[in-house]
C-alpha positions, 0 to 999 in steps of 0.5 A: 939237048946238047950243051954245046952253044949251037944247040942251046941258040937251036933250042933258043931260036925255037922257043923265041920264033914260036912265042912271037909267032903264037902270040903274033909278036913283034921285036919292037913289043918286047920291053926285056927278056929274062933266061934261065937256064938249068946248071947243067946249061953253059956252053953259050948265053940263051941272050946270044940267040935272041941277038941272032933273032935282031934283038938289037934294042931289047935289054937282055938277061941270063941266069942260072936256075938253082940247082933242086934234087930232081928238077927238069935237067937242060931246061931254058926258059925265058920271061918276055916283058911285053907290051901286047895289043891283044889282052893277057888273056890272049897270051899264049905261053910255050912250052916245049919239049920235056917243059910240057910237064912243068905246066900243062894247062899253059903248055903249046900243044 
């Protein structure tokens, strides 16, 4: 991924609608989002797309990741604290792209 804010709203935009659609999720059951986005990220705030999305009343944000030897380069991630009407066990997490190998047992296949 570029840094140039349209690809990190792209890139952004995927994660969020995959995550809502996975685990049939709605805005209103969203309580807050954190971002994380590696140091190699700052053409645009990941927050901006999910007020794209119509987040309007969703407390937002971002962070920097820290900077550690080797870690997965252009990464974002995000922290949905929801309130589910499925059990967490029924949670499905995403993970895209290069992520896939930051956790395998719980990456989107």
């Amino acid at each position: 991924m570029e840094d140039t804010p349209t690809a990190i709203a792209a890139a952004t935009r995927e994660l969020l609608e995959l995550l809502m659609a996975e685990n049939a999720l709605s805005a209103h059951e969203i309580v807050s989002a954190t971002f994380t986005v590696t140091p190699d990220l700052r053409a645009a705030f990941p927050a901006r797309a999910a007020r794209d999305l119509g987040w309007r009343e969703v407390p937002l944000l971002c962070a920097t990741e820290i900077a550690v030897p080797g870690a997965l380069p252009r990464c974002i991630r995000v922290l949905l604290h929801v309130e589910p009407g499925i059990p967490r066990t029924g949670i499905r997490h995403v993970y895209l792209r290069d992520a896939r190998t930051l956790r395998p047992e719980l990456g989107y296949t």
